[in-house]
DOSE-244227 format. One record per residue (C-alpha): y, z, x. Coordinates in Angstrom, 3 decimals, decimal comma, padded with zeros to 6 digits, always signed. Layout:
BEGIN
PT        Y        Z        X
PT        Y        Z        X
...
//
This chain:
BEGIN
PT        Y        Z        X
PT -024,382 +097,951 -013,009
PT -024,890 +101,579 -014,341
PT -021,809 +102,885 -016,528
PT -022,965 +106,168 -014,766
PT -020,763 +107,779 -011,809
PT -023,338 +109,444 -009,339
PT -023,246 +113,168 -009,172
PT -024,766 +113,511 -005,703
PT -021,983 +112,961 -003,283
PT -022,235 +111,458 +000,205
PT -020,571 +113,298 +002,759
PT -017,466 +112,112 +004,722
PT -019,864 +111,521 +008,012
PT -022,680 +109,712 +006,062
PT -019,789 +107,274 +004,394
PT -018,133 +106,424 +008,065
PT -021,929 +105,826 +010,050
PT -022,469 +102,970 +007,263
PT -021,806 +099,488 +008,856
PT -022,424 +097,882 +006,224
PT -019,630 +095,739 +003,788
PT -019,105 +098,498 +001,156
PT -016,929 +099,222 -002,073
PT -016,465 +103,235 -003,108
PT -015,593 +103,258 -006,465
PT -013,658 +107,004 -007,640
PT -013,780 +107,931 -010,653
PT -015,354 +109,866 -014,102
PT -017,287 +108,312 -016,997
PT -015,006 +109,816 -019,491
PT -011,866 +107,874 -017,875
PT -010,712 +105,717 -019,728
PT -009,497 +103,350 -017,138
PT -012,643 +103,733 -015,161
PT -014,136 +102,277 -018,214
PT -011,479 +099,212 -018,887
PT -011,928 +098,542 -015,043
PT -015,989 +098,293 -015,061
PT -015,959 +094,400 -016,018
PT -013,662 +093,254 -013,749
PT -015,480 +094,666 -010,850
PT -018,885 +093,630 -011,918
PT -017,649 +090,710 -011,946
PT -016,555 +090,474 -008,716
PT -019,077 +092,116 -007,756
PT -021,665 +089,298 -008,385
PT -020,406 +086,631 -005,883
PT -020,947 +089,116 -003,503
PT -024,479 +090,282 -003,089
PT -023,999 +091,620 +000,286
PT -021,240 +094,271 -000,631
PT -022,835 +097,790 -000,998
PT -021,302 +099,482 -004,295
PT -021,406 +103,264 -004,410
PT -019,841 +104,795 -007,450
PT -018,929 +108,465 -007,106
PT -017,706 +110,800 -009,415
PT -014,734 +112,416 -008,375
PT -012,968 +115,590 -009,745
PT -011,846 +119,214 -008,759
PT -013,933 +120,880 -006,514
PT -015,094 +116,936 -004,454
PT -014,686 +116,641 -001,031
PT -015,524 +113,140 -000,367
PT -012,657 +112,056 -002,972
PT -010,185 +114,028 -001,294
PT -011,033 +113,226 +002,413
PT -009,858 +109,745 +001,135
PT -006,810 +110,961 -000,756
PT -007,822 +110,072 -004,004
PT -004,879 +110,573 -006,916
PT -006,177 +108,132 -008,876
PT -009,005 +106,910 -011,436
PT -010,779 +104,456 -010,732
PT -009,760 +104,051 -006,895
PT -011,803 +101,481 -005,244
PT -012,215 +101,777 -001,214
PT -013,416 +098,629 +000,353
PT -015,160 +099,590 +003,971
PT -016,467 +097,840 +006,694
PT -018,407 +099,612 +009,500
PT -017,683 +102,743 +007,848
PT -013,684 +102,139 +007,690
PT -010,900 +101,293 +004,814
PT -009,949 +098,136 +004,952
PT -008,435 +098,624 +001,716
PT -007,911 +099,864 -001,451
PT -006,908 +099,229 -005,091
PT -005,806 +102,494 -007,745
PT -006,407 +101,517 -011,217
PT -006,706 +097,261 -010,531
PT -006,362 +095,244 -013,284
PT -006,077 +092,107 -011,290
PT -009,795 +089,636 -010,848
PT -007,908 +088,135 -007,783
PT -007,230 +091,671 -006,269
PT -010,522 +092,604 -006,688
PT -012,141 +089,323 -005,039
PT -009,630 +089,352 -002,246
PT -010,127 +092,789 -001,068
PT -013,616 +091,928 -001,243
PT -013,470 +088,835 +000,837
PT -011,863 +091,644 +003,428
PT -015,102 +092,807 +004,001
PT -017,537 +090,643 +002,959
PT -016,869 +088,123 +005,751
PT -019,712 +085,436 +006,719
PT -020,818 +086,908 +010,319
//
């Protein structure tokens, strides 16, 4: 996993015609709560191989971080079929993490 947030920015439509199990992560490399946050979602991360992870930077001027209402560094959004299921602000919680992503990352 990249320390890097991605500069290129999906659009609101291309987010919500994904059906796939995803996780947006919000946030800046600078932050330093984005960075004390970035083990325990790898971590949870790995017992979930199916769960799409797209980390995007977010700041002044980014739509896609305020179509969600993002406040908030690191905010993760957990989708499925291209709607929140739900979110964590700032988690500090392992158990948080993997049960939000057990919300979406259901055996089909």
């Amino acid at each position: 996993m990249s320390n890097l947030y991605g500069h290129r920015e999906p659009t609101r439509a291309e987010i919500d015609a994904l059906h796939e199990p995803l996780v947006l992560e919000f946030g800046a490399s600078w932050c330093g709560h984005c960075q004390a946050a970035q083990p325990l979602i790898a971590h949870a991360l790995q017992t979930h191989p199916g769960v799409r992870h797209l980390r995007i930077e977010d700041g002044r001027g980014r739509r896609l971080g305020r179509s969600f209402a993002v406040k908030l560094w690191p905010t993760l959004i957990f989708c499925l079929a291209g709607r929140e299921v739900q979110r964590l602000v700032r988690p500090r919680d392992p158990a948080a993490i993997e049960h939000a992503l057990a919300q979406i990352d259901r055996p089909r």
